[in-house]
N, C-alpha and C positions, 0 to 999 in steps of 0.2 A: 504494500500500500504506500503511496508515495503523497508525504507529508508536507511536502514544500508548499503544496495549492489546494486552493480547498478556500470554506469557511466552516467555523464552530459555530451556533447561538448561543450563548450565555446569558441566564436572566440570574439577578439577584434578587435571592429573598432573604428575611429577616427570620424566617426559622425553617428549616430543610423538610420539618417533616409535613409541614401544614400546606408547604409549595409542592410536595408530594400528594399529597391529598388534593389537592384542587387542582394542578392538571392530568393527572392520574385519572379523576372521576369527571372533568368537563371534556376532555380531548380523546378519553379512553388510549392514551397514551401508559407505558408501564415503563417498567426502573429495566435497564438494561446494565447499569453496573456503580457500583458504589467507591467512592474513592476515600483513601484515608485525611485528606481536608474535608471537610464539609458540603460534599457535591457528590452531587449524582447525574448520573446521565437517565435519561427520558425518551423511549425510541417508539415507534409503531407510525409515525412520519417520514413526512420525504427527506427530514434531516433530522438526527440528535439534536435534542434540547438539554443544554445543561444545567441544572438548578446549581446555583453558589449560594452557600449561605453565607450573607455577610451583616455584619452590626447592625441598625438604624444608629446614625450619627459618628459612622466609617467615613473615611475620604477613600470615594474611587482612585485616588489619585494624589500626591504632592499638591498641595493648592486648591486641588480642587472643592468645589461645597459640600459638606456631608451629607453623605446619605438620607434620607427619609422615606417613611413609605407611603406618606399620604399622596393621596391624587396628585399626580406630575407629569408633565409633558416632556418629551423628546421628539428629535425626527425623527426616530428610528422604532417602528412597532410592528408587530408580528399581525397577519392575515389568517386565520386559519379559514381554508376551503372546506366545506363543509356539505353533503348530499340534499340536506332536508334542511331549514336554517332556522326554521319555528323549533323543532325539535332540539337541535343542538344551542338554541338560545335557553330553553330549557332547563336542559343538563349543564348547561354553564351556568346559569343563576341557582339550580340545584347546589353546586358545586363552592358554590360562596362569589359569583361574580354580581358588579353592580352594570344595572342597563343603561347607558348613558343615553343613547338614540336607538329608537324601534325600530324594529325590522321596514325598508323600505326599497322601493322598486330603485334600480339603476338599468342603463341600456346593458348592463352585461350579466344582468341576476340582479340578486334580493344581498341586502347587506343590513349588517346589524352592528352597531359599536358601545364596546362594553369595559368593565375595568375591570383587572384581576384584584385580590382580596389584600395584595403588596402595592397598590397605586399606578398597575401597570398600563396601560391602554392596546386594546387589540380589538380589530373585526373577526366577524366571521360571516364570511361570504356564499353563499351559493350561485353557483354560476351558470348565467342557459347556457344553449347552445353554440350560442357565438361568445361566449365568454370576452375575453379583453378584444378579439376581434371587433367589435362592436364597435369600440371607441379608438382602434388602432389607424392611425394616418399611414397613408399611401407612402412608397417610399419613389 
């Protein structure tokens, strides 16, 4: 397997095993392997998910602002594609997520956007037929 290319996802939570429990039981994703820091890997997707447990009021970074887990914005947030989107909105608020915007029509499917129970922000999408085709410009 050649390491050089690729990407990882890494999400940070504030306790390993309750970020197990909720995407575990919203994504039906399971634990593919446990490591001796406080992570674990998350597979049954098109890519590993890696839970990190890290503090609330950790620096990601030298400088950076600490951690927190209350509702926060990045540009960077995960899509999960989804069969059924009523369903899987479901089992995600089952699961401890909060609804921010209901389920509604776009040209490429039904989307829904929601926070995880860490402050995370992610859709979940259902796709028709023409999926991103829909809104994809001519080249």
């Amino acid at each position: 397997m050649d390491h050089a290319q690729g990407f990882l996802v890494n999400i940070d939570v504030p306790d390993l095993a309750a970020g197990e429990r909720f995407y575990t039981q919203a994504f039906a994703l399971r634990v593919g392997r446990r490591f001796a820091e406080p992570w674990l890997e998350l597979i049954g997707g098109n890519a590993a998910i890696y839970l990190l447990e890290k503090k609330p009021g950790s620096a990601p970074a030298p400088g950076a602002v600490a951690r927190t887990y209350a509702r926060h914005w990045t540009p960077v947030h995960f899509d999960f594609l989804v069969p059924e989107l009523d369903t899987a909105v479901q089992r995600a608020l089952a699961a401890g997520a909060k609804l921010e915007a209901p389920a509604d029509d776009a040209p490429y499917g039904k989307l829904a956007l929601l926070s995880d129970p860490f402050g995370h922000g992610f859709c979940l999408i259902e796709l028709n037929a023409q999926g991103y085709d829909a809104i994809a410009l001519a080249e």
